[in-house]
Biotite code that builds the C-alpha atoms (Angstrom):
import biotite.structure as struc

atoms = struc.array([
    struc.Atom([93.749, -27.413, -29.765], chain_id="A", res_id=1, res_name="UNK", atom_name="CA", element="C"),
    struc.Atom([93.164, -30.914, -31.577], chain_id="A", res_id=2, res_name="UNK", atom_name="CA", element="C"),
    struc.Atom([95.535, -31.274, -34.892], chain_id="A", res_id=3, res_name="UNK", atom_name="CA", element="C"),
    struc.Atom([93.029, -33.026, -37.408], chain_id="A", res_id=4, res_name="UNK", atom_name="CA", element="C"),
    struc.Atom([95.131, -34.892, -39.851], chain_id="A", res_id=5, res_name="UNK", atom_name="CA", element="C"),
    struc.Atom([93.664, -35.534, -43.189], chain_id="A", res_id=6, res_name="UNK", atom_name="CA", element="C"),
    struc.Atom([93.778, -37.780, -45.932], chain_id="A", res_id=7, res_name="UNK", atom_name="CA", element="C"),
    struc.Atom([95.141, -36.456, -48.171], chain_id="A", res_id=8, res_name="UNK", atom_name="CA", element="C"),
    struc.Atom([97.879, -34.699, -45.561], chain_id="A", res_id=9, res_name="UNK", atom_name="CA", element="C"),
    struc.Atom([98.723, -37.973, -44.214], chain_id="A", res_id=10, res_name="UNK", atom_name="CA", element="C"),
    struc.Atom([99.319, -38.840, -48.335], chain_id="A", res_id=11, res_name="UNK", atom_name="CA", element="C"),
    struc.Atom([102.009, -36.119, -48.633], chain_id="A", res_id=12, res_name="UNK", atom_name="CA", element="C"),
    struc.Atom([103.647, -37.197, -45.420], chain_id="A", res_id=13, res_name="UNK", atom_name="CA", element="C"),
    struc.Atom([103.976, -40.522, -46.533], chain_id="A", res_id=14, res_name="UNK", atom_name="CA", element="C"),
    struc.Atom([105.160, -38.938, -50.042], chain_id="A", res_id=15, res_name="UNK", atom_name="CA", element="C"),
    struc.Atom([107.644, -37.248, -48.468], chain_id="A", res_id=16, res_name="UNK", atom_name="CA", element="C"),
    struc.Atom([108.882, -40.143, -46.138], chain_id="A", res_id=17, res_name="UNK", atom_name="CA", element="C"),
    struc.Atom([109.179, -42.360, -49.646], chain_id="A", res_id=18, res_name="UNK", atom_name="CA", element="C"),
    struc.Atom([111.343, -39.546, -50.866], chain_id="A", res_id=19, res_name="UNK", atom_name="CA", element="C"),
    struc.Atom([113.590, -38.818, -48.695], chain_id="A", res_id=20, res_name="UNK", atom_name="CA", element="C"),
    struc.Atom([113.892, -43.080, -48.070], chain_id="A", res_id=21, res_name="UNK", atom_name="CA", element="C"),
    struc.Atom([114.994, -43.509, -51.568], chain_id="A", res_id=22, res_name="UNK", atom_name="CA", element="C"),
    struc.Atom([117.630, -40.723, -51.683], chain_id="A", res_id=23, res_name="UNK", atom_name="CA", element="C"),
    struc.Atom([119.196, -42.489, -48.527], chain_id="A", res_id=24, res_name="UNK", atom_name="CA", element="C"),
    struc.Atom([119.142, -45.703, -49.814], chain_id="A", res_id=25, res_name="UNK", atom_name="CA", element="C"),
    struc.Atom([120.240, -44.393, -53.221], chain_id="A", res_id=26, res_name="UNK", atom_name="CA", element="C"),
    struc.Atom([123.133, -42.656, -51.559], chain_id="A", res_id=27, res_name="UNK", atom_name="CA", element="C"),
    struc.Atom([124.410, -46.155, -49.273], chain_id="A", res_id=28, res_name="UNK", atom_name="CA", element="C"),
    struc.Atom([124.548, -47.795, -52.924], chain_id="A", res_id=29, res_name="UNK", atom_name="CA", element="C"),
    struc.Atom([126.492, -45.436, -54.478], chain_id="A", res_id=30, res_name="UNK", atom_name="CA", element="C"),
    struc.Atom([128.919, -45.342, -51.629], chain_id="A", res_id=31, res_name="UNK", atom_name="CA", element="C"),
    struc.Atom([128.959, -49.298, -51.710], chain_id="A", res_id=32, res_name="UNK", atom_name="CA", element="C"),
    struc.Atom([129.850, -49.447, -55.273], chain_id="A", res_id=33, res_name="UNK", atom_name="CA", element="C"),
    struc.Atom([132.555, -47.109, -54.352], chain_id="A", res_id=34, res_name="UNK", atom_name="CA", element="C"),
    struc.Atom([133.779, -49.013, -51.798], chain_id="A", res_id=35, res_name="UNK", atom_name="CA", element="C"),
    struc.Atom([133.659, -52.326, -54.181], chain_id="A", res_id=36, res_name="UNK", atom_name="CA", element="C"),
    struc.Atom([135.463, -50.387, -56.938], chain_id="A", res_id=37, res_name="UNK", atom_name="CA", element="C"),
    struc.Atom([138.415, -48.868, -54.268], chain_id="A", res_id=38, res_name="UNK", atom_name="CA", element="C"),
    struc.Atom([138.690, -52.477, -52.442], chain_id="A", res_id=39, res_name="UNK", atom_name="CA", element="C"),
    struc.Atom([139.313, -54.002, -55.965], chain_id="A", res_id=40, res_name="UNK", atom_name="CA", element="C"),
    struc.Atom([141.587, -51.600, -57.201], chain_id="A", res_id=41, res_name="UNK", atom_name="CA", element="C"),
    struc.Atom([143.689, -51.644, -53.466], chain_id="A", res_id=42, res_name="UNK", atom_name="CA", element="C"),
    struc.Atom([143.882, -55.188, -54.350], chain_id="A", res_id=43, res_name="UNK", atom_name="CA", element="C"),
    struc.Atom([145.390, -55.369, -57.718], chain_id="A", res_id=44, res_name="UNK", atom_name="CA", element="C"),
    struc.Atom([147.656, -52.617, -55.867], chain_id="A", res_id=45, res_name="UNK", atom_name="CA", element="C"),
    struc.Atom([148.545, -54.770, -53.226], chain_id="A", res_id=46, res_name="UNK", atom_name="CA", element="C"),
    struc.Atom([149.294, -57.348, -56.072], chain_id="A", res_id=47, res_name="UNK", atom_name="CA", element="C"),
    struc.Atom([151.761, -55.370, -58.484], chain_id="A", res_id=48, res_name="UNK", atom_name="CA", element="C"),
    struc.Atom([153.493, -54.052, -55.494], chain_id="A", res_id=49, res_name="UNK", atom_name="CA", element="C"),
    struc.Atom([154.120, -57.368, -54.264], chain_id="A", res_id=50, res_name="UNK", atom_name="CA", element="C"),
    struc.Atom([155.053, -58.959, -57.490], chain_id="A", res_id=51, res_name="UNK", atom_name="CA", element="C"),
    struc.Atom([157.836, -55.635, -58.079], chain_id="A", res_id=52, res_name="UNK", atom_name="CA", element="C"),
    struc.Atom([161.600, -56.897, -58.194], chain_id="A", res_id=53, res_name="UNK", atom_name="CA", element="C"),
    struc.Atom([163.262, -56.517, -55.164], chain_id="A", res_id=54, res_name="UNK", atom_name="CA", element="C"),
    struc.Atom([166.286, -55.356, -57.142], chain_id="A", res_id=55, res_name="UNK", atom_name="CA", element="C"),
    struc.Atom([165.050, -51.933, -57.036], chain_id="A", res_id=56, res_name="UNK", atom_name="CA", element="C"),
    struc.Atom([165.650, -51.714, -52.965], chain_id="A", res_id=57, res_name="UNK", atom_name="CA", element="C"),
    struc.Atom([169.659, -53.352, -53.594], chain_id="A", res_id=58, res_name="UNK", atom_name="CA", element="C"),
    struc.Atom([170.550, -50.341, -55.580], chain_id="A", res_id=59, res_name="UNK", atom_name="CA", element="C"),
    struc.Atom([169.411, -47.951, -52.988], chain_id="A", res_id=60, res_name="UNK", atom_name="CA", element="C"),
    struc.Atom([172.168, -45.877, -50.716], chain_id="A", res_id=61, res_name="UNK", atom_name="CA", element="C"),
    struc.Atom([171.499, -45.352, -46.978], chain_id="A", res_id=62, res_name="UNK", atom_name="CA", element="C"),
    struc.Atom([171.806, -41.570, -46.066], chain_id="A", res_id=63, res_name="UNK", atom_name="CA", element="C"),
    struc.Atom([171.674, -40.035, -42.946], chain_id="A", res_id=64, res_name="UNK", atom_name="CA", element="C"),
    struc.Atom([168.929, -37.153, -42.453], chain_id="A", res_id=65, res_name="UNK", atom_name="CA", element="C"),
    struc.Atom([169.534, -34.235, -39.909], chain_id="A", res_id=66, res_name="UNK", atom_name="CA", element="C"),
])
């Protein structure tokens, strides 16, 4: 048995190969603008963490657990 392909088959393979392309590469942008958006706010994290007053640590009282 020979499989004749068509025109117009080979049209809505192509079709559905374009979909399913652009829903991949519309998902890797939305994760990479996710992954901007997180790396920018652990930064400013990293930033107001650093610039906190050691102060806070002086007042603290050791206690032993167990």
């Amino acid at each position: 048995m020979i499989l004749a392909i068509t025109n117009a088959e080979a049209k809505y393979v192509a079709a559905a190969y374009g979909a399913v392309f652009l829903v991949v590469l519309l998902y890797v942008v939305i994760i990479a603008l996710k992954l901007e958006r997180l790396e920018r706010e652990l930064g400013e994290l990293t930033e107001r963490a650093a610039a906190r007053p050691v102060s806070e640590s002086e007042h603290r009282q050791e206690v032993p657990v167990g």
